[in-house]
Structures are given as C-alpha cells and as structure tokens.
C-alpha positions as YAML, in Angstrom:
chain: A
units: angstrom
residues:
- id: 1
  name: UNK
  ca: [-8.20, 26.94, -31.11]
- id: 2
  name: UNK
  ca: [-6.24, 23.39, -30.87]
- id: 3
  name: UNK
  ca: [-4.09, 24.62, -33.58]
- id: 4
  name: UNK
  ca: [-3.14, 27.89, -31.76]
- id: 5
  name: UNK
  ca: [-2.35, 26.12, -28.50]
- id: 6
  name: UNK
  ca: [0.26, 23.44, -30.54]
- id: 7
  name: UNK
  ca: [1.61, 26.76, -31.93]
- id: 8
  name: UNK
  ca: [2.07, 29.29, -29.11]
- id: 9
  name: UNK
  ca: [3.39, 25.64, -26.89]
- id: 10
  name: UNK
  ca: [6.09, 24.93, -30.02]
- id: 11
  name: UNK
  ca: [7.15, 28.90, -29.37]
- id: 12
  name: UNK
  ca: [7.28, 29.02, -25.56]
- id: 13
  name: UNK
  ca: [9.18, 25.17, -25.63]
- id: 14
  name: UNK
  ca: [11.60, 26.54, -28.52]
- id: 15
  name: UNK
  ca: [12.62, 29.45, -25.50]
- id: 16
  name: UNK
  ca: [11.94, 27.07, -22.71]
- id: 17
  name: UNK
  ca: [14.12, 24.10, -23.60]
- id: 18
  name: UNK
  ca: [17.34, 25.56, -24.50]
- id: 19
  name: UNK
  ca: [17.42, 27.73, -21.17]
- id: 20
  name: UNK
  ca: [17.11, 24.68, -19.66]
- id: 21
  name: UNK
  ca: [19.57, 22.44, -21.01]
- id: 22
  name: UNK
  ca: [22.32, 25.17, -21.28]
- id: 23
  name: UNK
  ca: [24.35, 24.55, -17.44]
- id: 24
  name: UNK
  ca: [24.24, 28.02, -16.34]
- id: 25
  name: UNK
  ca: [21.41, 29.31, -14.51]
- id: 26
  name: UNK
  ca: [21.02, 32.94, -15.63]
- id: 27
  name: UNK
  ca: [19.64, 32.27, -19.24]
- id: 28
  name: UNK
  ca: [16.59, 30.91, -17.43]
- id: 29
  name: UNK
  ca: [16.79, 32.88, -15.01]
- id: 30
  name: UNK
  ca: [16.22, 35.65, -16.85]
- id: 31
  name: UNK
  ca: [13.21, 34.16, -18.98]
- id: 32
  name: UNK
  ca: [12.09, 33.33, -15.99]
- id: 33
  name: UNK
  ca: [12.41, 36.77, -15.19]
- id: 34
  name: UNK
  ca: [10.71, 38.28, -17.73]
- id: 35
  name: UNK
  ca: [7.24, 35.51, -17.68]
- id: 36
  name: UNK
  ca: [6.82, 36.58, -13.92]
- id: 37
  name: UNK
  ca: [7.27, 40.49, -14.95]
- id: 38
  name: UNK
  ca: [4.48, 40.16, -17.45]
- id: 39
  name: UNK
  ca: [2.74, 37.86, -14.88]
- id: 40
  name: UNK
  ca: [2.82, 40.93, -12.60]
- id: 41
  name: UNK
  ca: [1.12, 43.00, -14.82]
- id: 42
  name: UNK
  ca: [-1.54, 40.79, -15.40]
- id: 43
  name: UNK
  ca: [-2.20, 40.30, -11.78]
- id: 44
  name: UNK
  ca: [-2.41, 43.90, -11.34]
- id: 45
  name: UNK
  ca: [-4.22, 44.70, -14.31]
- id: 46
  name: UNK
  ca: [-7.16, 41.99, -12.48]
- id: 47
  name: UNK
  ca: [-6.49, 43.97, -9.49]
- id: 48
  name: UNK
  ca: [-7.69, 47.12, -10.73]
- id: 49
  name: UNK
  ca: [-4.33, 48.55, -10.84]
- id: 50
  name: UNK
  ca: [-5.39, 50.45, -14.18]
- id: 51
  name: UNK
  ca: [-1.83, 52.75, -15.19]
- id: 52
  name: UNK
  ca: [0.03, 51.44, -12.52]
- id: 53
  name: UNK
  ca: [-0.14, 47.53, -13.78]
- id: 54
  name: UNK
  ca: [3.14, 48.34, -15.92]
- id: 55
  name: UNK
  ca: [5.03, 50.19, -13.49]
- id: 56
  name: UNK
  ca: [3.96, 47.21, -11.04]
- id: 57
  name: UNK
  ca: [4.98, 44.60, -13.69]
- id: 58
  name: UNK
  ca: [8.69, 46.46, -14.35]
- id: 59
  name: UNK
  ca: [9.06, 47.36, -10.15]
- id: 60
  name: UNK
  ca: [8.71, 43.08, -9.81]
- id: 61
  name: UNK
  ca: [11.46, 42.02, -13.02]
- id: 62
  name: UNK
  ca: [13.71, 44.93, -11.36]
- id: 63
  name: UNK
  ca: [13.22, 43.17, -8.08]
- id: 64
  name: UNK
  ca: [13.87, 39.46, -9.53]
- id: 65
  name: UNK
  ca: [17.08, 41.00, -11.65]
- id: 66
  name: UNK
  ca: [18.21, 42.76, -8.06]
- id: 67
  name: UNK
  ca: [18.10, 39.33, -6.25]
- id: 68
  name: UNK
  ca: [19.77, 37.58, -9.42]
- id: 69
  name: UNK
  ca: [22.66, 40.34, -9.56]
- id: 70
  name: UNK
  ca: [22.73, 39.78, -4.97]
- id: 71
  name: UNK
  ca: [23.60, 35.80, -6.29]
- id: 72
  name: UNK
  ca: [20.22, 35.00, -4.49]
- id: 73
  name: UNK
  ca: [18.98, 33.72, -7.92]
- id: 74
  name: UNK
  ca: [21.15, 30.30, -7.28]
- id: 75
  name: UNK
  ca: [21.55, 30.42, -3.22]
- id: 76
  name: UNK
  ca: [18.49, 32.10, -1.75]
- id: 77
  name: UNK
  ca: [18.04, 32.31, 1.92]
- id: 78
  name: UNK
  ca: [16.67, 28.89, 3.29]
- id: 79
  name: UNK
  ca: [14.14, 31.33, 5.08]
- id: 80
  name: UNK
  ca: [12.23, 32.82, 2.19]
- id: 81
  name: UNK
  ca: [10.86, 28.82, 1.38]
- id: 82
  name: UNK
  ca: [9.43, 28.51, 4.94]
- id: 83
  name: UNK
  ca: [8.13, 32.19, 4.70]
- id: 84
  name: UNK
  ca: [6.72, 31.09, 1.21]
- id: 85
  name: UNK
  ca: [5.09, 27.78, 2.58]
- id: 86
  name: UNK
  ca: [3.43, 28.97, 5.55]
- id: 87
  name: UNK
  ca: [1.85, 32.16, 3.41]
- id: 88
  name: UNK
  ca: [0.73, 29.78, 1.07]
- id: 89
  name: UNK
  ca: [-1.04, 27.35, 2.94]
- id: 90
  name: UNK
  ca: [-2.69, 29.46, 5.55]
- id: 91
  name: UNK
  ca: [-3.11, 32.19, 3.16]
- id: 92
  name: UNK
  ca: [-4.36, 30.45, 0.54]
- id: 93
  name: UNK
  ca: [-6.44, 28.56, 2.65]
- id: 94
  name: UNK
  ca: [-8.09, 31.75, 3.84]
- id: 95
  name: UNK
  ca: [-8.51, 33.40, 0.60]
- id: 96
  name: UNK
  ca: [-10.60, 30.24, -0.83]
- id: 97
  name: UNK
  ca: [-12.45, 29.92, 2.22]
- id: 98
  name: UNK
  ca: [-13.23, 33.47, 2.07]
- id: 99
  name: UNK
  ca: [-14.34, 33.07, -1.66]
- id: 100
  name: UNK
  ca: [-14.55, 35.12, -4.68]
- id: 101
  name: UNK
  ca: [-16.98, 38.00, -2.85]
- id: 102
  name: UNK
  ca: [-14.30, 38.54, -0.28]
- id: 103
  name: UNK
  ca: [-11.27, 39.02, -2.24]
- id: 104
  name: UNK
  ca: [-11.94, 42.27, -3.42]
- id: 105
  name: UNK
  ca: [-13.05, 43.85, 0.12]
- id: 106
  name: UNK
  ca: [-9.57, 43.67, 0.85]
- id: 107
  name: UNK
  ca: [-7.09, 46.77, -0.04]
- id: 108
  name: UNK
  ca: [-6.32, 47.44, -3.67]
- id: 109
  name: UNK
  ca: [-2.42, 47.70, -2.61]
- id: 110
  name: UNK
  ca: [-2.35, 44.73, -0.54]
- id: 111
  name: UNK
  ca: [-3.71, 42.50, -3.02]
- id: 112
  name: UNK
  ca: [-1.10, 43.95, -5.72]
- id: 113
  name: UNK
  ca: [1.66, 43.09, -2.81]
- id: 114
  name: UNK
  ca: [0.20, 39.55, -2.03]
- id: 115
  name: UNK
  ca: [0.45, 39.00, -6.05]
- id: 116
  name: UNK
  ca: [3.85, 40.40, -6.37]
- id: 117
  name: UNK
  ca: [5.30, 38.66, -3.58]
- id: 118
  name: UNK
  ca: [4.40, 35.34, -4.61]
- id: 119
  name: UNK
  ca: [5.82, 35.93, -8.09]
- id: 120
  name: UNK
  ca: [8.77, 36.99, -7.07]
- id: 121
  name: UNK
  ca: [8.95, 33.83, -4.59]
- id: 122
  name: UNK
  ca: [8.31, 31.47, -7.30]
- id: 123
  name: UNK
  ca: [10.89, 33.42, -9.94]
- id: 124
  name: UNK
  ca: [13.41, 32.82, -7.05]
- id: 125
  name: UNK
  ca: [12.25, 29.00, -6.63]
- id: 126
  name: UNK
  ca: [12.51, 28.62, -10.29]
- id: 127
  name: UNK
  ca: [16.05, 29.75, -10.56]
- id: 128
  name: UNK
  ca: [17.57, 28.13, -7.55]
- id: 129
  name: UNK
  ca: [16.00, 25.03, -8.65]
- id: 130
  name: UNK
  ca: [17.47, 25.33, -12.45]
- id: 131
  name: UNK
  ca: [20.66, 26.10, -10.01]
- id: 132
  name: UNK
  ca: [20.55, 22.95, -8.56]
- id: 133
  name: UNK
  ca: [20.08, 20.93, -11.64]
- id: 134
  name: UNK
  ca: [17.99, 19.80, -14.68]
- id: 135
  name: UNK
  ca: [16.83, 16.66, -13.10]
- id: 136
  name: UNK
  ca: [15.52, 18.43, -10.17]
- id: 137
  name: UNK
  ca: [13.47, 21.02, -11.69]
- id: 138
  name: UNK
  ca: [12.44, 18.92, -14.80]
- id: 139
  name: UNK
  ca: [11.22, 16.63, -11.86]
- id: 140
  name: UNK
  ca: [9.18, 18.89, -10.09]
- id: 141
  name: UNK
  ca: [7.75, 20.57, -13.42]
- id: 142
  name: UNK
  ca: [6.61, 17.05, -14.41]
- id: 143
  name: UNK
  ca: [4.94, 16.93, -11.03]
- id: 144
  name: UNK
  ca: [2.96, 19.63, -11.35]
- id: 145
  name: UNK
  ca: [2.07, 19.28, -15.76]
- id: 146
  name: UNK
  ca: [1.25, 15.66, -14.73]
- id: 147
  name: UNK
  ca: [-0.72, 16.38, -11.61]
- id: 148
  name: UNK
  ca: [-2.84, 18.44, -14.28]
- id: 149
  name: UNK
  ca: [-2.99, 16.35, -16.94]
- id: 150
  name: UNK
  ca: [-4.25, 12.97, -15.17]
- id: 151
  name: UNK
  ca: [-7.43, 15.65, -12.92]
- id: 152
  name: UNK
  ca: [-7.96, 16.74, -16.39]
- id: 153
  name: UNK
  ca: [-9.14, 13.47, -17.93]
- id: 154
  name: UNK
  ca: [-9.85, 11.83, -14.55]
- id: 155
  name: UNK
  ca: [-12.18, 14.86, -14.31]
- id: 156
  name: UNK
  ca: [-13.98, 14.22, -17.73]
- id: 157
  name: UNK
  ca: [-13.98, 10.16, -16.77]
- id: 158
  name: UNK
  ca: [-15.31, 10.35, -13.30]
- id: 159
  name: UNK
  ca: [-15.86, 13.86, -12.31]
- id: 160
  name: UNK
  ca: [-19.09, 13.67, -10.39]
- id: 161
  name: UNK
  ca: [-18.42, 16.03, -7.54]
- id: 162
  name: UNK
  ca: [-17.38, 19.80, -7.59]
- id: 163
  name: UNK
  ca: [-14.74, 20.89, -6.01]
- id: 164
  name: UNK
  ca: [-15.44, 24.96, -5.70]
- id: 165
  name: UNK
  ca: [-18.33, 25.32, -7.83]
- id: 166
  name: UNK
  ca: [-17.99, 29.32, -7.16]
- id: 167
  name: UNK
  ca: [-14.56, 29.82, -7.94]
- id: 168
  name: UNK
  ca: [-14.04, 27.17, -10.84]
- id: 169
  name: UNK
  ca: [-17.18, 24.72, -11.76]
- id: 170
  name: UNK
  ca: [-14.94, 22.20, -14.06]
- id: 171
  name: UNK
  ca: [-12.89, 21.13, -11.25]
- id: 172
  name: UNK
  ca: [-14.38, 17.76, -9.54]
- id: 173
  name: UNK
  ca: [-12.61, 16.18, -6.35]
- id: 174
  name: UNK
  ca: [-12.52, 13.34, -8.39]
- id: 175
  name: UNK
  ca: [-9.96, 15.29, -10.92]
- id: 176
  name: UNK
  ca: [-8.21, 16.03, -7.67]
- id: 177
  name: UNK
  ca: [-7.61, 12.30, -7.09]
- id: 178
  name: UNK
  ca: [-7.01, 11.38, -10.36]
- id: 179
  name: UNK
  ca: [-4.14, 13.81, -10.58]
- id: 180
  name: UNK
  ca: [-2.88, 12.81, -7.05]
- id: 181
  name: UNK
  ca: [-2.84, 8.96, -8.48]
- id: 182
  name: UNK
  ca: [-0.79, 10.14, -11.52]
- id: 183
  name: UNK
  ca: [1.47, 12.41, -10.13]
- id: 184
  name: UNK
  ca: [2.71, 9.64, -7.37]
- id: 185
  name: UNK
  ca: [2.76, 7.01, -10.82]
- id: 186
  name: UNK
  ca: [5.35, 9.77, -12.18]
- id: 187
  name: UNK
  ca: [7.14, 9.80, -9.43]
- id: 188
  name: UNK
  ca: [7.75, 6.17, -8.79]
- id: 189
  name: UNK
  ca: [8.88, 5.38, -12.57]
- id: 190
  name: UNK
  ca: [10.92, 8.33, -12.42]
- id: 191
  name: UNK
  ca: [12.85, 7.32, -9.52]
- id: 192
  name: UNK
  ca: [13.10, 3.23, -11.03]
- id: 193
  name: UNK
  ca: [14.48, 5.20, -13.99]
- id: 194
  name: UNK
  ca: [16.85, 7.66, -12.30]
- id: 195
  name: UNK
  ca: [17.97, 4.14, -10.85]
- id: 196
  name: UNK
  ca: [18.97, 2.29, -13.91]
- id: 197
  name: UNK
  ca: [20.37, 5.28, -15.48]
- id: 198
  name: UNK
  ca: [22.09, 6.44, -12.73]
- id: 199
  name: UNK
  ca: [21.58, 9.89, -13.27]
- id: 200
  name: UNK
  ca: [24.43, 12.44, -12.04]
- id: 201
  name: UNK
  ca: [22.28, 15.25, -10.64]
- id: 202
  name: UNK
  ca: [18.81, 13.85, -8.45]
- id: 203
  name: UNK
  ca: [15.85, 14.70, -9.22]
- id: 204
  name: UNK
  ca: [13.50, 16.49, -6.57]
- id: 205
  name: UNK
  ca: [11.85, 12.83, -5.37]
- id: 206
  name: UNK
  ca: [15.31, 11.49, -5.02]
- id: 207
  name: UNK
  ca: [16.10, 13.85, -3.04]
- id: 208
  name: UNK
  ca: [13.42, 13.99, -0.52]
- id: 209
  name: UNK
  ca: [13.29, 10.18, 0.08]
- id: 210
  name: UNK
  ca: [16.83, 10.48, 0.92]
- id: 211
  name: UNK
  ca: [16.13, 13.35, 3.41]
- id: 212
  name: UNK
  ca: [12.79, 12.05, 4.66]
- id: 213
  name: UNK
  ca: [12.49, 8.30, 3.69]
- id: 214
  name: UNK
  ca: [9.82, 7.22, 0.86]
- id: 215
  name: UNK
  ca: [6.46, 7.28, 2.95]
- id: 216
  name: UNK
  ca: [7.06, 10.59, 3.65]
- id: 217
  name: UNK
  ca: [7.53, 10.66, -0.08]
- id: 218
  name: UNK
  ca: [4.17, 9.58, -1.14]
- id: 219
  name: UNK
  ca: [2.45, 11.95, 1.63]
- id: 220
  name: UNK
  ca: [4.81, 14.93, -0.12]
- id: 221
  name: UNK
  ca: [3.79, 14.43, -3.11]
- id: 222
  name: UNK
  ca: [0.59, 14.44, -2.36]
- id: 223
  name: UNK
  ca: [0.47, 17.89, -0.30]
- id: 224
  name: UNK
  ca: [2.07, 19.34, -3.91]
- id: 225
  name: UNK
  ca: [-0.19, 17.97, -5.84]
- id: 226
  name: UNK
  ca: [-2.64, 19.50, -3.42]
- id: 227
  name: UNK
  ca: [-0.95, 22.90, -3.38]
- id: 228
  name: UNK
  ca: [-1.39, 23.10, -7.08]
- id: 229
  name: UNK
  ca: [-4.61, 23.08, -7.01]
- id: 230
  name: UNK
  ca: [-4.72, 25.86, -4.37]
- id: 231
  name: UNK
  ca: [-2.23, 27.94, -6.68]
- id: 232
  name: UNK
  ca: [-4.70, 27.17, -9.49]
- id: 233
  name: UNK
  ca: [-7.89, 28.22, -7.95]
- id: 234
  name: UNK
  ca: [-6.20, 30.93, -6.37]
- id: 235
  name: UNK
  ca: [-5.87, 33.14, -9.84]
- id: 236
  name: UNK
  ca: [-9.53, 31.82, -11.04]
- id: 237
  name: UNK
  ca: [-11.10, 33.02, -7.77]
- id: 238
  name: UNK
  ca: [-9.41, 36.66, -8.44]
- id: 239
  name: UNK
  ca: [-9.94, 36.39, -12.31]
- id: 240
  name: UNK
  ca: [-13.46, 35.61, -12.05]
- id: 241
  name: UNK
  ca: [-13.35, 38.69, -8.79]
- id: 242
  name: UNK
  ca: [-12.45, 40.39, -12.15]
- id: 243
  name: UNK
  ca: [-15.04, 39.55, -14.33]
- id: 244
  name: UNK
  ca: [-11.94, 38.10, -16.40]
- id: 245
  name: UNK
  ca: [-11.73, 34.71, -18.67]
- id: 246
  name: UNK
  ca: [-8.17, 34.85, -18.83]
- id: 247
  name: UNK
  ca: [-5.20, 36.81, -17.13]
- id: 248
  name: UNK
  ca: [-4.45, 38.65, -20.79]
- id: 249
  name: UNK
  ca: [-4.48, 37.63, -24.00]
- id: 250
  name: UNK
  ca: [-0.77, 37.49, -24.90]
- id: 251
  name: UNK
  ca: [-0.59, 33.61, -24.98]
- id: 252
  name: UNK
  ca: [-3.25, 32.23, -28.38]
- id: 253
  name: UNK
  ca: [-5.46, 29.79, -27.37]
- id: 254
  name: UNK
  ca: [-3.62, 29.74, -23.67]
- id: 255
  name: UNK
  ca: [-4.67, 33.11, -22.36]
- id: 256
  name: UNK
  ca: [-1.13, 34.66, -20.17]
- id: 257
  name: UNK
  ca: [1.57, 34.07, -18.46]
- id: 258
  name: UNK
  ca: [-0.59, 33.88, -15.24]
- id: 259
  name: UNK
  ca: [-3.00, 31.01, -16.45]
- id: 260
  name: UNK
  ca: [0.28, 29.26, -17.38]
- id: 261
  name: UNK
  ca: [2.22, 29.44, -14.05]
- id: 262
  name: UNK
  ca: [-0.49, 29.74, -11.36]
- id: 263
  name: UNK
  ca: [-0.38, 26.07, -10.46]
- id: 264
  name: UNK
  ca: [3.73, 26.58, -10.28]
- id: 265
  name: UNK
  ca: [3.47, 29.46, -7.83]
- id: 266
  name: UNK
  ca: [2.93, 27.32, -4.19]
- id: 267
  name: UNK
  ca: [5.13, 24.23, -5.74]
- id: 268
  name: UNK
  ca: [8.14, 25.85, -6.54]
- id: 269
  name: UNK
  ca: [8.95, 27.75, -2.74]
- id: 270
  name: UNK
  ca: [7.10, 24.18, -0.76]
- id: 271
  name: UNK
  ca: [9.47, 21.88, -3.18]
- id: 272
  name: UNK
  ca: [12.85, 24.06, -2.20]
- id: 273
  name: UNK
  ca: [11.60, 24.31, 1.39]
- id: 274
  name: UNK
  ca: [10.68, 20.46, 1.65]
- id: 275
  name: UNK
  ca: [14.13, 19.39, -0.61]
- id: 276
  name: UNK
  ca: [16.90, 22.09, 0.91]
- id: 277
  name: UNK
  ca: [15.68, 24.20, 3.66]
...
C-alpha cells in the first residue's frame, strides 16, 4: 500500500509541479479542470446518480472551461468568494449537525447541485489563485497539506477525544489542535522567510497581514484550518451516507480525486474572499 501511495504521489506531482511553475495560468487551469470533472463524477456516483454521474462529471469541466474561456478563470467576480464562504460555513455547519442519516433525506438533484457547485467554486479559486501567483497558492496549499499532516500525528500522539465519531472515528479534537498549532508554525517561518528572500509575488499570509494586520492573521488561519476539517468531514459524512470507503478507485493506495481535494474545497473560495474580495 505505502509503495502505491509514493507511486501514484510521484505521478500526480510530475503533472502537478510543472503546471505550477510554468507563469501562465491555463495549463493548471485546465488540470485543474479536469481533477474537479472526475471529482464530479465521483460525487455523483455517491449520490446515487447511477448513468447520469458522467454526464454530471462532463456538464461541471464544460462549466469550469466556459468560465476559463469568459477570463473568469484569472479575474472571477469578488462575489462568488463571499457566496462561497457563507454556503460553506452555514451549510456545512448544517449538514454535519444534521449527520450522516440526514444527508440522504434530502433531494437526489439538490445534493448533485450542492456537490457541483462547490467544485466548480474551488476549480475557480484554484485558478485565480495560480493567477495571482506561485507564492500565493503554494502558500495556501501548504496551509491546508500541513494543517493535515501535524492532526495526523498529533492525532496518533494525543488523540484522546473524538471529534465526529459518526461521520469519521479517527479524527480526535486533539488532531484538530495539533494541526491548528502547525499550520500557524508554517505560517510564521514562511513569512520570516518570504522576508529574507524578499520574494517578488506574496504569499497568501503576506497578504492578509497587510490587509488585516497579523492578529487577525493568527485568528485566519485558524478559521482555515478549521474549514478544512469541515471540507474533510463533509465528503466522509456523504461517503459513508454511501456505504463507500473511498470516492473511486482511480488514485492506488489514495482512493479519488475527491478524497484528495475535499479538505481544498472551503479553503480555496474563504482564502480568495479573506485575501482579495
């Protein structure tokens, strides 16, 4: 299993990296743009969307390449991020509150839209962040990959108490912390390194301690961090609605695109909304 994670990673970084480092935006873009179609499917494959999970899949990447050909895919309207965060944190606070036995009372089409909509959100977050820089989305990628590493050991070390023993029983608040602690320890040697270096394009923390000053910094940081989690528990409340392990099975020894991105879904639209809206 370890060895097919190391591989399918040293695939998906040898597509990843290069769209990132090249300056235009569309190469990602469009990777981008073809992870969140396949994420589509998978979401509506869990949503019982049976012959119409392709058709929902394509009807999402030909949404995403309509916005990207519109020139939305590097200047969105500042709108859609405050649309995005205010769905996301009252929605996603009253999905988890309402737990995995409510999720599937709701309509079969709404819960494909709710799904789709979010994808497409976080496709256009991704690519107006790669617009804006590499330092600004590497930044807010490292928030969220170190956010998960540090719960994921703190977990193991001092996990005592369960965070939403329904939806996900490995979690422990004390992961939660944990990854809070590290993510703000990221952040604070990435900006005393941005410093020396003097790097030409900010990164996502620079940028919001310049708009908001650096306590309101830490308490960001924090509400991301937070937000991940919600992203994350999100797809394991509907996979598990599903009677599903993993979103698909396209990814060895990851699972799909879905179990990949889910914690990137709330960051992406709350990080554009909080750094340029």
């Amino acid at each position: 299993m370890l060895r097919q994670r190391i591989l399918t990673a040293a695939v998906l970084l040898a597509f990843l990296i290069p769209a990132l480092v090249v300056e235009a935006t569309w190469p990602f873009a469009l990777l981008a743009l073809g992870a969140m179609a396949i994420g589509g499917w998978e979401w509506s494959r869990l949503n019982g969307a049976g012959r119409l999970s392709v058709p929902l899949g394509v009807a999402l990447g030909v949404a995403c390449a309509v916005s990207l050909w519109a020139g939305w895919g590097e200047a969105a309207p500042r709108i859609v991020w405050w649309l995005a965060t205010g769905a996301w944190v009252l929605g996603g606070v009253w999905v988890l509150h309402g737990g995995v036995a409510a999720w599937p009372r709701l309509p079969r089409p709404l819960r494909w839209a709710i799904g789709l909509v979010a994808l497409w959100a976080a496709w256009l977050a991704l690519a107006n962040a790669k617009a804006i820089g590499l330092g600004f989305i590497l930044s807010i990628l490292v928030l969220v990959w170190s956010a998960d590493v540090f719960a994921y050991f703190g977990g193991r070390a001092f996990g005592r108490r369960k965070l939403a023993p329904a939806i996900s029983p490995g979690k422990s608040w004390e992961g939660v912390w944990s990854g809070m602690l590290g993510a703000l320890a990221i952040a604070a040697a990435w900006l005393l390194l941005e410093a020396g270096a003097g790097a030409g394009v900010p990164s996502f923390y620079a940028v919001v301690s310049r708009r908001w000053g650096w306590a309101a910094l830490v308490g960001i940081v924090v509400f991301l961090v937070a937000m991940s989690v919600v992203g994350d528990l999100f797809e394991s409340l509907v996979k598990r609605s599903a009677g599903a392990k993993d979103s698909s099975a396209l990814l060895p020894g990851h699972g799909g695109v879905l179990d990949r991105v889910d914690a990137l879904l709330p960051v992406f639209p709350l990080a554009l909304a909080l750094a340029v809206a």
